[in-house]
C-alpha positions in Angstrom: 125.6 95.8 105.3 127.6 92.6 107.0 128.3 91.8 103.3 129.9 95.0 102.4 131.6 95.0 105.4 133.3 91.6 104.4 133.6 92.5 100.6 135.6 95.7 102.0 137.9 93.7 104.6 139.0 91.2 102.0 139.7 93.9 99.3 141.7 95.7 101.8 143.3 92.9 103.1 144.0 91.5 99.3 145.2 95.1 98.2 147.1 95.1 101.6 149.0 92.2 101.3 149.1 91.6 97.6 148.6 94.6 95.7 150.4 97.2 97.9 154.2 95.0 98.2 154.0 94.9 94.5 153.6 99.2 94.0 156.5 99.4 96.4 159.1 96.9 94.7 157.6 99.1 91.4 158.5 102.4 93.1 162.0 100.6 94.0 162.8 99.2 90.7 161.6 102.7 89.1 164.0 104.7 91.8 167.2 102.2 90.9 166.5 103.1 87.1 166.6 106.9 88.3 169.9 106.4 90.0 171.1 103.9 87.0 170.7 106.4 84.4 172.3 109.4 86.5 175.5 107.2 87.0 175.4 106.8 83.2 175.1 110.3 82.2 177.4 111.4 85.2 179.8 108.4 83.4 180.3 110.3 80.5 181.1 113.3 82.1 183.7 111.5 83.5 185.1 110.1 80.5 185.2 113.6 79.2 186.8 114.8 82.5 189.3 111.8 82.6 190.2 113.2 78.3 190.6 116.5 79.2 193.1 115.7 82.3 195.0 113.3 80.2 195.3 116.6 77.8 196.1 119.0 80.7 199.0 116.0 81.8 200.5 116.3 78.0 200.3 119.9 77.7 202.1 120.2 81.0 205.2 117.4 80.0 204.8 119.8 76.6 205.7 122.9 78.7 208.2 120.9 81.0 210.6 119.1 78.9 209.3 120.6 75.5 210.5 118.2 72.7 213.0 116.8 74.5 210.2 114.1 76.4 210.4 111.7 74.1 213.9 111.6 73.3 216.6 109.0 74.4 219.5 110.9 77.1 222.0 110.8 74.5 220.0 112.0 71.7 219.1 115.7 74.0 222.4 117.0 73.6 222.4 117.2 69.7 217.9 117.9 70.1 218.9 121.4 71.7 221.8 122.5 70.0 219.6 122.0 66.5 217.0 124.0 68.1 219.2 127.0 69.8 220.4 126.6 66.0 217.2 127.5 64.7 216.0 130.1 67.2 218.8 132.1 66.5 218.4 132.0 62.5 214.6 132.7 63.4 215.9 135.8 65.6 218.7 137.3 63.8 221.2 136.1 66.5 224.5 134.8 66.0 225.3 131.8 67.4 228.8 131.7 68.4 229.6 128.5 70.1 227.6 125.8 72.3 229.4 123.5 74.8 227.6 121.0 76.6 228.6 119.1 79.6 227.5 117.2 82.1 225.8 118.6 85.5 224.8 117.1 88.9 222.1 115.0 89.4 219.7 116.8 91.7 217.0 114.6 93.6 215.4 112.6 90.4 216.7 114.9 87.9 219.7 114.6 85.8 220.8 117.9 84.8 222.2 119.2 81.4 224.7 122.6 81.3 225.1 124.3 78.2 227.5 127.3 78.2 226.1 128.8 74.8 227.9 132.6 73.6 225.8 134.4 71.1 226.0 137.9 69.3 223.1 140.3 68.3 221.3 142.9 69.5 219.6 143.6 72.8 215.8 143.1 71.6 216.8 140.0 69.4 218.3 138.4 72.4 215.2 138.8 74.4 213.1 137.6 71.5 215.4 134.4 71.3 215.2 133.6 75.2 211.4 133.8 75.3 211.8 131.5 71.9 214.1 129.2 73.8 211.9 128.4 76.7 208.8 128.3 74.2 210.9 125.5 71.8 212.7 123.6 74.9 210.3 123.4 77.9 211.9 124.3 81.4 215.2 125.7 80.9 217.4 127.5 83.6 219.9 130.2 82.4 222.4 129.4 85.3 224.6 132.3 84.5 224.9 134.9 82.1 227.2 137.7 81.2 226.1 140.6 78.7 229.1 142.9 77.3 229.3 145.1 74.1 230.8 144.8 70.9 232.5 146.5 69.0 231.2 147.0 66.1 232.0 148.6 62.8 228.9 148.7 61.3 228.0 151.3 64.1 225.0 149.6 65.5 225.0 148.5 68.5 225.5 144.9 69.1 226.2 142.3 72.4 228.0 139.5 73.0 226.6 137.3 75.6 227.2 134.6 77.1 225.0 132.0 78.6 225.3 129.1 80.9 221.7 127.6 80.6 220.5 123.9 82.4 217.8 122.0 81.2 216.7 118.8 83.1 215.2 114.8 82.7 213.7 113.1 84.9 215.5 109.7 86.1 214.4 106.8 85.2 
């Protein structure tokens, strides 16, 4: 019985002191490799986060500043009148004249007047200004002044006349 009692105390003390440090720093290792491989996975989800911000950012300059984002300052001038050009072929509107000119520079934005005067009728007009801020980004109509025409063809037709602002960003 003595001798059991000393075969037992030494295996306990050798699982004790040897065995039992060595199941913990196991347990340990096996509880960093848990956390490792969530902070992987949860990586890629952050990759994908960080691509679909940097497409939400581009989409938002997109809807800002339109085409115009890219462009060099003295390049926008001639960049909108080319597409108010356009829009109004698109929309049956006649573009009568565009005059640009320079406009006050409000906090960090330089802004750009247009005074544009078009012709056409009432639902092509409306079609053309949802085009314009569709094609251009964030542009203010300042001003505008809607009067009829007359017409000989009978139907009836508007002249308007627009004083829109569009704005860049200093740099």
């Amino acid at each position: 019985m003595i001798l059991a009692l000393v075969v037992f105390a030494i295996t306990s003390l050798l699982f004790t002191y040897l065995t039992l440090p060595k199941i913990k720093v196991y347990l340990d290792i096996a509880k960093t490799e848990s956390t490792l491989s969530k902070v992987v996975e949860s990586g890629e989800l952050l990759d994908n986060q960080i691509a679909q911000l940097r497409g939400d950012i581009e989409s938002l300059q997109r809807r800002l500043h339109g085409d115009m984002a890219s462009l060099p300052e003295k390049q926008i001038e001639a960049h909108v009148i080319g597409k108010l050009q356009k829009l109004s072929w698109q929309n049956n509107v006649q573009l009568v004249g565009i005059e640009p000119s320079a406009g006050a520079t409000i906090e960090s934005f330089h802004e750009i007047l247009f005074r544009v005067s078009l012709a056409g009728d009432y639902f092509d007009m409306y079609k053309w200004l949802q085009d314009v801020s569709s094609e251009l980004g964030f542009v203010l109509i300042k001003q505008y002044e809607m009067n009829p025409m007359n017409d000989a063809s009978g139907s009836p037709r508007l002249s308007v006349k627009l004083d829109m602002a569009t704005y860049r960003a200093l740099r």
